[in-house]
ZAKOLLUM-533753 format. One record per residue: residue number from 1; x, y negated, z of N, C-alpha, C in turn; residue in three letters. Coordinates in Angstrom, 3 decimals. Layout:
! ZAKOLLUM-533753
REC_k_n.u_n.v_n.w_ca.u_ca.v_ca.w_c.u_c.v_c.w_r
REC_NUM_X_Y_Z_X_Y_Z_X_Y_Z_ALA
...
END
This chain:
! ZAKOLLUM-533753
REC_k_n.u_n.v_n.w_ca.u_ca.v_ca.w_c.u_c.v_c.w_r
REC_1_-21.591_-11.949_4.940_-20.805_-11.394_6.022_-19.779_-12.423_6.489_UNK
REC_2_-19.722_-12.352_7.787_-18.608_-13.518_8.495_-16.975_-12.640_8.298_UNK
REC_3_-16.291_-13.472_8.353_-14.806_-13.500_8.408_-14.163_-13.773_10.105_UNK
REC_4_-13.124_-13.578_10.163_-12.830_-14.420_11.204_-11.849_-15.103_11.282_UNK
REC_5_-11.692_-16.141_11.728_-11.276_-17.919_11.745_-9.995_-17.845_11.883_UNK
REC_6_-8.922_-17.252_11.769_-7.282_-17.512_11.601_-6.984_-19.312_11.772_UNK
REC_7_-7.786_-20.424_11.075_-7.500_-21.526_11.114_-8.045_-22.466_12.882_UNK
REC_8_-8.668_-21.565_13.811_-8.576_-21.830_15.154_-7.346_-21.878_15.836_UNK
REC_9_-6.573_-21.083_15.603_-4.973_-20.723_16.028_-4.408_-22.147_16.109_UNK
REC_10_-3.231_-21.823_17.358_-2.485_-23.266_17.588_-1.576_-22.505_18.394_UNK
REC_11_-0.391_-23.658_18.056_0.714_-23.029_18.478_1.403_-24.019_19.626_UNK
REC_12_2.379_-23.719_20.815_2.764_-24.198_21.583_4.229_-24.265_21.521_UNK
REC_13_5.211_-25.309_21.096_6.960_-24.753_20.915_6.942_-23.687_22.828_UNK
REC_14_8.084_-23.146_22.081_8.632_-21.937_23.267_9.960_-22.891_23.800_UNK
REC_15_9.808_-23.063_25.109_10.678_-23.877_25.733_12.188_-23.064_26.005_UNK
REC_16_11.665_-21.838_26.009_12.916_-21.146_25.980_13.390_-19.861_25.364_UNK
REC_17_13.470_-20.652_23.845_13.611_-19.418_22.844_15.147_-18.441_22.469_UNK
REC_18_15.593_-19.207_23.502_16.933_-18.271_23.260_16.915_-16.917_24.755_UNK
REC_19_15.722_-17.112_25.715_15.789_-15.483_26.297_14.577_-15.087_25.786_UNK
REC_20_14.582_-13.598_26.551_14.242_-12.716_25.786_12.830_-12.104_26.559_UNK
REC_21_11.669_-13.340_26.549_10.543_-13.534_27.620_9.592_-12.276_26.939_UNK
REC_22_9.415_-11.658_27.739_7.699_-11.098_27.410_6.288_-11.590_27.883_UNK
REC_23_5.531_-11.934_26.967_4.414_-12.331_27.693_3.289_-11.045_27.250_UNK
REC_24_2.114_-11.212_28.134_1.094_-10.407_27.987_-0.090_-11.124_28.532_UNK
REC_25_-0.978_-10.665_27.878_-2.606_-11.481_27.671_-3.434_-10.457_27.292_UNK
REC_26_-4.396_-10.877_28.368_-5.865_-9.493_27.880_-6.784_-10.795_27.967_UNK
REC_27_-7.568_-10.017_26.716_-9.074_-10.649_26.684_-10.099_-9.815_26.801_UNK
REC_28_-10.362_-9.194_27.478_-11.650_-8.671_27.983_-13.209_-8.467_27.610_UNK
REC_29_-13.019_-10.139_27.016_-14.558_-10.265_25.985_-15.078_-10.175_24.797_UNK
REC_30_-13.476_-9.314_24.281_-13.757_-9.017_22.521_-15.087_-8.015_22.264_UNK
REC_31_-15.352_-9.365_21.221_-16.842_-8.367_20.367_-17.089_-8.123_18.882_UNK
REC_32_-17.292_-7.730_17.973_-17.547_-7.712_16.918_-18.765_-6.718_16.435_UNK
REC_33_-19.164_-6.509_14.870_-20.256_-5.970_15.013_-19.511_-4.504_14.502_UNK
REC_34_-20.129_-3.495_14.490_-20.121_-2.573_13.340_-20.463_-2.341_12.108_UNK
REC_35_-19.742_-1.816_11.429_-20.113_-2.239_10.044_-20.863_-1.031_9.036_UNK
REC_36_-21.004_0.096_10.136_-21.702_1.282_9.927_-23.197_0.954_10.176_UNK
REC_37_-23.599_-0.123_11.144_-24.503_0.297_11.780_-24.798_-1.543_12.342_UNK
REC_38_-24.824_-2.455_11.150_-25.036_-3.635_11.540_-25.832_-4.554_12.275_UNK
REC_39_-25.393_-5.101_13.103_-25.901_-6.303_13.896_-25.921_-5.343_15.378_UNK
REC_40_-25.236_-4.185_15.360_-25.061_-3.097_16.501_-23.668_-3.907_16.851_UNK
REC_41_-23.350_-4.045_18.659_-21.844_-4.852_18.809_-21.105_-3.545_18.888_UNK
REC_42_-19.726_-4.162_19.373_-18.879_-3.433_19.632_-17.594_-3.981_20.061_UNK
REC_43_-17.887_-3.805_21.951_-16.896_-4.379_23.149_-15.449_-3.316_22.797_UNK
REC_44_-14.651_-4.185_23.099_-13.150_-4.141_23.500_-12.980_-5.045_24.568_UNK
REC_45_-11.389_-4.853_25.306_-10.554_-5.300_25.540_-9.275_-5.348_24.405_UNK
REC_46_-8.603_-6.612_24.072_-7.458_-6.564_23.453_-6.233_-7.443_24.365_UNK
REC_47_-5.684_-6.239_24.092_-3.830_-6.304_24.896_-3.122_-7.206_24.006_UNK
REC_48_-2.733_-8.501_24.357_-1.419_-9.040_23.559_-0.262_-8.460_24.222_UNK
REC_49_0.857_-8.292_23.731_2.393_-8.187_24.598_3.096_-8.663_23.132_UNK
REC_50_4.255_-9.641_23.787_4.943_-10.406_22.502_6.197_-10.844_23.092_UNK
REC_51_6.843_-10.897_22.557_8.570_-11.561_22.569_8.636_-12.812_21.886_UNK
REC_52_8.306_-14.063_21.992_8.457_-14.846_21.330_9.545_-15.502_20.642_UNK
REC_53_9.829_-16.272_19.645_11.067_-16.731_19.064_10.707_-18.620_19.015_UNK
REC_54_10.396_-18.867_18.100_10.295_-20.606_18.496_8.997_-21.360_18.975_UNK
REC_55_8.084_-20.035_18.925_6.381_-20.340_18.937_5.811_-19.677_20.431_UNK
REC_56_4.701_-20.014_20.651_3.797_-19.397_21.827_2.327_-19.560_21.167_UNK
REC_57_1.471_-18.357_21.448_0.296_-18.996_21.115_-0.178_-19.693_22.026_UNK
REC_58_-1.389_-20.551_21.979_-2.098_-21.916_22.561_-3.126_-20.589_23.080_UNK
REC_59_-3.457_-20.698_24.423_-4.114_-20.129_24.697_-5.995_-20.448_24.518_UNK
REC_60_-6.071_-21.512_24.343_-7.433_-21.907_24.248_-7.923_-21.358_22.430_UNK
REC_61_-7.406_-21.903_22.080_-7.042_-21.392_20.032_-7.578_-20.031_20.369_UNK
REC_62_-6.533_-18.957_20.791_-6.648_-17.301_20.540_-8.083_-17.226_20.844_UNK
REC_63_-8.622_-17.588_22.186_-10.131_-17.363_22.669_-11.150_-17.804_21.367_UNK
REC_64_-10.515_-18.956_20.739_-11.795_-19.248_19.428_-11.680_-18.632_18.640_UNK
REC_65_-10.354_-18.098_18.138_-9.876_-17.357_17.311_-11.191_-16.331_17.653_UNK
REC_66_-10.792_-15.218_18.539_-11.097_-14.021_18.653_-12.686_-13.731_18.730_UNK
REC_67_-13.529_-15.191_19.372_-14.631_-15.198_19.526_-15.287_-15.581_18.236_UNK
REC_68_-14.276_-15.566_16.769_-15.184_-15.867_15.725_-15.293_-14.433_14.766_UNK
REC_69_-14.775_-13.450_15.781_-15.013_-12.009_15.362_-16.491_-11.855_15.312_UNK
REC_70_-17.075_-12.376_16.597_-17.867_-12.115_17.599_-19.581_-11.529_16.055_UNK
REC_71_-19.496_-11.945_14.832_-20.400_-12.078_13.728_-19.899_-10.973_12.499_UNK
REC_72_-18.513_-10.780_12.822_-17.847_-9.928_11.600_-18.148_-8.290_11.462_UNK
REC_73_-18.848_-8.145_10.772_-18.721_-6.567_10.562_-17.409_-6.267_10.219_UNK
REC_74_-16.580_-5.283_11.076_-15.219_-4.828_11.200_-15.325_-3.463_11.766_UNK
REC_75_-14.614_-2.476_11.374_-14.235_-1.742_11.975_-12.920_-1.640_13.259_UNK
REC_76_-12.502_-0.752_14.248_-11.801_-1.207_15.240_-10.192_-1.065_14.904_UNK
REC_77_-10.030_-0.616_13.604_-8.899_-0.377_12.975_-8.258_-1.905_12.324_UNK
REC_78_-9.083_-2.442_11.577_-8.946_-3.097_10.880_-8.966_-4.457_11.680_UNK
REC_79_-10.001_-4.643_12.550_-9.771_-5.878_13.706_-8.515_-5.986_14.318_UNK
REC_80_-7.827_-4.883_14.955_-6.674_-4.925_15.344_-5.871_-5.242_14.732_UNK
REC_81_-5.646_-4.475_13.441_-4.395_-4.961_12.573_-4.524_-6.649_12.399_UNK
REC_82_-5.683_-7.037_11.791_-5.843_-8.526_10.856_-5.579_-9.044_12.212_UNK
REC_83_-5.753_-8.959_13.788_-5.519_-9.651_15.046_-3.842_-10.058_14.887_UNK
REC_84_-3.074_-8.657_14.493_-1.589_-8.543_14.822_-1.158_-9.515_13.485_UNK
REC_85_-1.863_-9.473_11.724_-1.407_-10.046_11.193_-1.695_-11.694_11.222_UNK
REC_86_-2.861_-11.995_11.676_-2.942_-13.403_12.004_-2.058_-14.323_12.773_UNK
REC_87_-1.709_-13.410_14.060_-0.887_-13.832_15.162_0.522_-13.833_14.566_UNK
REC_88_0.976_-12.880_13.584_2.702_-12.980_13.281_2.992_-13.283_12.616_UNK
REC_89_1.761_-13.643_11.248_1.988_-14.558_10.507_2.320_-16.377_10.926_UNK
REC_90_1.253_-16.836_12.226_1.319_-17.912_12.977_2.897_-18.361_14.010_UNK
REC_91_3.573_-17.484_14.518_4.096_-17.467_15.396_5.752_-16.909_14.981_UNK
REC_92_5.640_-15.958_14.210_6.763_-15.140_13.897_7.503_-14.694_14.756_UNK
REC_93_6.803_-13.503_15.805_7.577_-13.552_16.669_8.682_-12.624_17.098_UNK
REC_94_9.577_-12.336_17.530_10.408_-11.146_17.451_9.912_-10.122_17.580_UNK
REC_95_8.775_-9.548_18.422_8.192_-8.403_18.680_6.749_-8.812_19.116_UNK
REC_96_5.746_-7.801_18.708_4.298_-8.240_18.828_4.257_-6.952_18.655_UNK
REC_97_3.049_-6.383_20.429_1.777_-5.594_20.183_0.602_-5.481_20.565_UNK
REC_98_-0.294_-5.214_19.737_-1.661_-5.550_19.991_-2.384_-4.249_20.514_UNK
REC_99_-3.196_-3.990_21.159_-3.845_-2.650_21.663_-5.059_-2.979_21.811_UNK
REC_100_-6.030_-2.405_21.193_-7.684_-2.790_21.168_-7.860_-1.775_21.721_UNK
REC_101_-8.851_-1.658_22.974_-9.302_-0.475_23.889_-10.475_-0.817_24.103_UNK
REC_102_-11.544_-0.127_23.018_-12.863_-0.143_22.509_-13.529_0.338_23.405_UNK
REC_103_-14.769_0.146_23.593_-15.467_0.606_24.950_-16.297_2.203_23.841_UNK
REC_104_-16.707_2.861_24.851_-17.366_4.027_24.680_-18.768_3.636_23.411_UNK
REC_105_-18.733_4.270_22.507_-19.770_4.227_21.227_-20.259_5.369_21.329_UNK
REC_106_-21.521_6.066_20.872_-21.521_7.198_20.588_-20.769_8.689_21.249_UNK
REC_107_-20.678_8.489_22.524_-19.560_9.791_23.277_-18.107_9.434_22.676_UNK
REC_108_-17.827_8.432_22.019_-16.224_8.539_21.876_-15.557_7.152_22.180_UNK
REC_109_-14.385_6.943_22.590_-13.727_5.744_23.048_-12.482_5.604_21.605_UNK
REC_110_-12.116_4.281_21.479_-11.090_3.852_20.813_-9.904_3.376_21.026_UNK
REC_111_-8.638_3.366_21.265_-7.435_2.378_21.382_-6.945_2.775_20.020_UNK
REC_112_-6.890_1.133_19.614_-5.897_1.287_18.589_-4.917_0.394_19.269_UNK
REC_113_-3.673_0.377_18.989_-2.421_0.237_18.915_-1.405_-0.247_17.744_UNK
REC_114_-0.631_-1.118_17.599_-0.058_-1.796_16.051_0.525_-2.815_16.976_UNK
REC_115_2.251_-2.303_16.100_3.550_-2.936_16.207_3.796_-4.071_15.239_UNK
REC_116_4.745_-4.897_15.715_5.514_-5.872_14.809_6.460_-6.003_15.499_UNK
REC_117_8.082_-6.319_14.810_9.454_-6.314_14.808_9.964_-4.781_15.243_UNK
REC_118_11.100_-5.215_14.861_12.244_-3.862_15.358_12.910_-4.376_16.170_UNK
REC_119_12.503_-4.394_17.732_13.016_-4.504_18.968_12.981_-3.061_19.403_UNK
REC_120_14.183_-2.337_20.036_13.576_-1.105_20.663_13.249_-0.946_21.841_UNK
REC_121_12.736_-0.269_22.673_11.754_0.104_23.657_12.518_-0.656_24.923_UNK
REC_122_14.074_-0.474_24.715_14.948_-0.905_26.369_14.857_-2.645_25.893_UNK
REC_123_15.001_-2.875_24.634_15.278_-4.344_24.752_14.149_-5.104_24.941_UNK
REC_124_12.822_-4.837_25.675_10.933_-5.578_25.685_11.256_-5.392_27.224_UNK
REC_125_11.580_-6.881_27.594_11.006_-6.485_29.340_10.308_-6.205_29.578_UNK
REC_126_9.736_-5.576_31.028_8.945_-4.497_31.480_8.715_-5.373_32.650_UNK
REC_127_7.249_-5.321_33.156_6.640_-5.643_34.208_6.743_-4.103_34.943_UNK
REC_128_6.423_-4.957_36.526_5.926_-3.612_37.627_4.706_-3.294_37.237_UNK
REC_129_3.398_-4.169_36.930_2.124_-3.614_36.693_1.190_-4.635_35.532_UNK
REC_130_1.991_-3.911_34.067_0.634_-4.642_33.258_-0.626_-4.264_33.363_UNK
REC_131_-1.231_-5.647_32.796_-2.858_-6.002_32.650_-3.065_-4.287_32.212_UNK
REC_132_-2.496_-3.778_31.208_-2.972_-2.620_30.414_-3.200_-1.204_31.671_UNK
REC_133_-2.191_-1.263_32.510_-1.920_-0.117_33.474_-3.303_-0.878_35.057_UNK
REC_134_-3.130_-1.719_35.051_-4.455_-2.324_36.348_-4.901_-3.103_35.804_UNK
REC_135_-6.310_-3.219_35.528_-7.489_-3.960_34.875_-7.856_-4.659_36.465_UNK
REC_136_-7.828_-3.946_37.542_-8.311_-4.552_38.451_-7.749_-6.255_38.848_UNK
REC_137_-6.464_-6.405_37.885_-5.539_-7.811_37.635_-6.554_-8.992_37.289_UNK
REC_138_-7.718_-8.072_36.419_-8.483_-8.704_35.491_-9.725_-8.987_36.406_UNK
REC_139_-10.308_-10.042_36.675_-11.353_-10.294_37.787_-12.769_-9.718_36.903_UNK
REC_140_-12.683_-9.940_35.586_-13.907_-9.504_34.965_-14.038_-8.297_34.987_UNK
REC_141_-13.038_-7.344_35.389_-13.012_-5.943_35.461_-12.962_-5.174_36.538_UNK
REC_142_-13.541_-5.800_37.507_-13.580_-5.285_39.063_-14.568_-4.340_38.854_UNK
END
């Protein structure tokens, strides 16, 4: 059984770690297998949103990162979390959340959801329209 690659990850210094930036990143092309029902896939989208402190992730890294799921029997619980612990172990960042929004299996859909830091809800800037609220942002999702 495959693992997935934590040692793809790369980090970018944060040019400006003393405000208080939110970034957000969808990947669209998450896959992995099931582990009920092997060599069967199983599409997501996964939501980054993060507050960074001295780190950024490398955006090219996360894509290898995530695409070495692409072999792992995982469930959609457990992908998410090991996503959130890979990334905050790498980065340490003030606030990190991850949201896996599993495509339809069997008549049922998935979001999982998983926090990191104690920032509260007023102190995470807020966009007018995240990736998460209009996919149509997302060209692969027209």
């Amino acid at each position: 059984m495959s693992t997935p690659n934590p040692d793809t990850l790369d980090v970018i210094e944060n040019e400006y770690p003393d405000r208080t930036t939110k970034l957000e990143l969808a990947a669209p092309e998450f896959s992995c297998l099931c582990p009920e029902k092997p060599s069967q896939p199983d599409f997501a989208t996964i939501f980054f949103e993060y507050v960074p402190d001295e780190h950024i992730i490398e955006l090219k890294s996360l894509k290898l990162y995530l695409t070495s799921y692409r072999n792992v029997e995982i469930y959609h619980e457990a992908a998410t979390n090991q996503i959130l612990e890979d990334l905050t172990e790498l980065i340490s960042p003030h606030w990190m959340r991850i949201t896996g929004k599993f495509n339809t299996r069997g008549g049922i859909t998935t979001d999982v959801v998983v926090d990191y830091g104690d920032f509260d809800e007023g102190e995470i800037p807020s966009s007018n329209a995240t990736r998460m609220e209009n996919l149509d942002r997302i060209a692969s999702e027209r």
